[in-house]
C-alpha positions in Angstrom: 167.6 115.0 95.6 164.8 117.7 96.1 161.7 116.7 97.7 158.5 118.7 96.9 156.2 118.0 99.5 152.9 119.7 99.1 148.8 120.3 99.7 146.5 119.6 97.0 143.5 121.7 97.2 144.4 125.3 95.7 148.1 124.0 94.8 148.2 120.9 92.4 144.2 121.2 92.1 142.1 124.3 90.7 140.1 125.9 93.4 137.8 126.3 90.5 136.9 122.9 89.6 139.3 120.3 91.0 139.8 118.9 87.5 142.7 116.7 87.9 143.8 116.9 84.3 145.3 120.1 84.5 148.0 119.1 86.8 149.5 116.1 84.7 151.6 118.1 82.4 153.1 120.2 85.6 153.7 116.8 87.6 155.4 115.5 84.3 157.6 118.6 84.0 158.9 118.1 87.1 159.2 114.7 87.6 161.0 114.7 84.5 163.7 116.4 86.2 163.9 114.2 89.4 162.2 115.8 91.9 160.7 113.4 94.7 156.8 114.4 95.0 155.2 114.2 98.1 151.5 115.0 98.9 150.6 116.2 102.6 146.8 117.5 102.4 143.5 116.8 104.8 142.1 114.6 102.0 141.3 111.2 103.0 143.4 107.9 102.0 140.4 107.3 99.2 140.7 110.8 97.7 144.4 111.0 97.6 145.2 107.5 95.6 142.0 108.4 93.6 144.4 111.2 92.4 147.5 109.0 92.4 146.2 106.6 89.8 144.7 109.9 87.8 148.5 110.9 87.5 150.1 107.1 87.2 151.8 107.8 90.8 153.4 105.5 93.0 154.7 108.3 95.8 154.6 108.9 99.6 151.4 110.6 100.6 150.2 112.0 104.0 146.7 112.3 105.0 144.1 114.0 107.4 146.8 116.8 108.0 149.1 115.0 109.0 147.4 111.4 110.8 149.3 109.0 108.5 151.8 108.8 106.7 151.6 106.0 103.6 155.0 104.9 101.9 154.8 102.4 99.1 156.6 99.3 99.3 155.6 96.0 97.9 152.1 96.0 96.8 151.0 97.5 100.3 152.2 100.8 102.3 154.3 101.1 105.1 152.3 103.5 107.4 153.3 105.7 110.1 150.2 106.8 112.5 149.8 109.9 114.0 146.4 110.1 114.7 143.3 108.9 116.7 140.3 107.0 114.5 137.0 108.8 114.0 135.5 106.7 116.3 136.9 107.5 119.5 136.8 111.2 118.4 133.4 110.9 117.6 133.4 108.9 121.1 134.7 111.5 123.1 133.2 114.8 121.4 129.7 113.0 121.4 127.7 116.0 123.6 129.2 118.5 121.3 128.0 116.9 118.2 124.8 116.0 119.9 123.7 120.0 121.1 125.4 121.7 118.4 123.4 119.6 115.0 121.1 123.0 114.4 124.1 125.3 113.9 127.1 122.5 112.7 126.8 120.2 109.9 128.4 116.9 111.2 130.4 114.5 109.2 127.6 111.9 110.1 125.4 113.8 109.0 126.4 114.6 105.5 125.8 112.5 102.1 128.6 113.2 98.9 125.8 115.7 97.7 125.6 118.3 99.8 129.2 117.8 100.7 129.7 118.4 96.9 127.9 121.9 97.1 129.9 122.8 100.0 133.2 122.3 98.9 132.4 123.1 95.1 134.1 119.7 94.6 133.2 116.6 91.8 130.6 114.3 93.2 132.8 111.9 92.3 136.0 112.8 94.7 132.9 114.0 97.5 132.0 110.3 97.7 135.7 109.7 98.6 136.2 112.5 100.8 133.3 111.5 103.6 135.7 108.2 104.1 137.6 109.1 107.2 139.8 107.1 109.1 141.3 109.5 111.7 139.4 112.7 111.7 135.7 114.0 111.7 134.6 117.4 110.5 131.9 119.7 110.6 130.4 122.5 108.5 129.0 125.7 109.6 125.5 126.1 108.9 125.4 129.6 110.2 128.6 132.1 109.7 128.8 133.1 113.3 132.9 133.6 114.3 132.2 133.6 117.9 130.0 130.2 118.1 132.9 128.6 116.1 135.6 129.9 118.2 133.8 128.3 121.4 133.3 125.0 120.4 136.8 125.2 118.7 137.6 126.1 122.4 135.7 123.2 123.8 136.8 120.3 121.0 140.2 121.5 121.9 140.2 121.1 126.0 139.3 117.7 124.7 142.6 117.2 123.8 141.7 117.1 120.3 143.2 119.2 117.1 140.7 121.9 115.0 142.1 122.8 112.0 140.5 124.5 108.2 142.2 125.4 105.6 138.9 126.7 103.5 137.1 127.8 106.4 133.9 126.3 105.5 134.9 122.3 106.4 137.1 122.2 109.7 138.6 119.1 110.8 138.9 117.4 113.8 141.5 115.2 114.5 144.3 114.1 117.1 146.9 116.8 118.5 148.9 116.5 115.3 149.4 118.9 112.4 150.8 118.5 108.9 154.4 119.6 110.4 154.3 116.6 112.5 154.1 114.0 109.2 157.3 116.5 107.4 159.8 116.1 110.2 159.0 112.1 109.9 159.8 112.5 106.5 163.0 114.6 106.8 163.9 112.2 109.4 164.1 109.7 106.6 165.1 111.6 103.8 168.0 113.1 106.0 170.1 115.6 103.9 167.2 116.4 101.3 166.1 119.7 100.4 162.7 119.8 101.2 160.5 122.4 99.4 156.8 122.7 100.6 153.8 123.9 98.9 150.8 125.3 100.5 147.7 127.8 100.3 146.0 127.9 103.9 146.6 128.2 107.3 146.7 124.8 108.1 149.6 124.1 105.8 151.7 126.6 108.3 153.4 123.7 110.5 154.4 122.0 107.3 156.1 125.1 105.3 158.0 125.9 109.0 159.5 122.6 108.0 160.7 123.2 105.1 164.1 124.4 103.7 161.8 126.7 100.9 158.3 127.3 101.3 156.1 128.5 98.9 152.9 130.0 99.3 149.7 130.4 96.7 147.1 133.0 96.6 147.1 133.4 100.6 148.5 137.0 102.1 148.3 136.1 106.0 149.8 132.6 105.6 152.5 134.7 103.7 152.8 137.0 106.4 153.2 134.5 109.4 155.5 132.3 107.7 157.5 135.6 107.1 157.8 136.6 110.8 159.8 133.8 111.5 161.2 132.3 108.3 164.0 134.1 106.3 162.4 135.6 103.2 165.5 134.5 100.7 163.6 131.3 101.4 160.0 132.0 100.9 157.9 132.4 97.7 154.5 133.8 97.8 152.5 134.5 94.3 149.3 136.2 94.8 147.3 132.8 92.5 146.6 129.5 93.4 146.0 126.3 91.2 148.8 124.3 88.8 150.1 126.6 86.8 151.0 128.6 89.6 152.1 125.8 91.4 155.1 125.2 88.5 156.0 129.0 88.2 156.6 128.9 92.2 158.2 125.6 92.2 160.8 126.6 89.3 161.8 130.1 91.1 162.8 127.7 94.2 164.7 125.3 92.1 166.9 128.3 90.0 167.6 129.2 93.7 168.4 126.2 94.5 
């Protein structure tokens, strides 16, 4: 069996306007042909089965990049935690939050509107997306690469995880990436071929994981996975969004 295993935002979901509808024809085309889908994205639990009951699924999910892995059984989920809860991140980075509320945008701090306008996402999925179970995140109010690299420095020697994928939300979370939830998975799903799905730096652990890995609309993700993955088993088309999604996805599985 092939196991797609793959980020939301940019891949399955327009960067445009995160209208879910345009992915159900893709996910029907290849579910119709057997293919085990599996989402690993920095959406929250609430904002990924929002999306699985938009598309009628019942499949594997990983969330926060990477904290937890959910597989259905019964009417519940066996889950597999990586992570650390908001609180005792919040705990622990409290003085950083604290001195940096002028220039950073907290996760406390926001509301589903103005995280709307940040994110260009539906108020709808923004309400969902401010539920966090093992991360916090923060906005900057003030594009300023070197303040963000220092208190990326000083979250980190925390012993915590900084990771974005858009650049304008980063998250925090425990020292685990979206990598970390794939090898579970291949664990499990031993003798598989695992094809990943990605469109920003954070989904680089996750694609190094991967027997093909496909890439959407990002050049320097592209480029890193390339230095050290063989390129007979890398994709990269220069768009992002669904349709692109199924034109990558069917190159890898004539391949295959």
């Amino acid at each position: 069996m092939v196991v797609i295993i793959t980020d939301l935002d940019g891949c399955l979901l327009d960067p445009s306007n995160y209208d879910y509808r345009e992915a159900i024809p893709v996910i029907r085309e290849v579910l119709k042909i057997g293919v085990n889908l599996v989402f690993n994205s920095s959406k929250s639990r609430a904002e990924q089965e929002y999306f699985r009951e938009k598309w009628g699924l019942n499949n594997i999910f990983v969330t926060e990049n990477g904290a937890a892995v959910y597989i259905p059984s019964g009417n519940g989920y066996e889950i597999i935690i990586n992570g650390i809860s908001r609180r005792v991140i919040e705990d622990r980075i409290r003085d950083i939050i604290e001195r940096t509320r002028n220039r950073l945008l907290w996760l406390r701090d926001m509301d589903p509107v103005k995280f709307s306008q940040i994110m260009n996402y539906p108020l709808e999925v923004s309400k969902l997306a401010l539920v966090r179970e093992y991360s916090t995140l923060f906005h900057p109010l003030h594009r300023d690469p070197s303040f963000i690299e220092r208190i990326v420095y000083d979250i980190r020697s925390r012993g915590f995880n900084v990771q974005t994928g858009s650049g304008r939300v980063y998250l925090v979370t425990g020292m685990h990436d979206k990598g970390v939830a794939t090898r579970q998975l291949r664990e499990r799903f031993r003798g598989e071929v695992f094809i990943g799905v990605g469109d920003g730096l954070n989904d680089l652990p996750m694609l190094l994981e991967t027997d093909y890995s496909i890439v959407l609309g990002h050049r320097e993700l592209f480029e890193r996975l390339r230095s050290v993955k063989s390129v007979d088993n890398i994709v990269f088309i220069d768009s992002r969004g669904p349709k692109a999604w199924l034109e990558s996805v069917k190159i890898v599985l004539k391949r295959i």
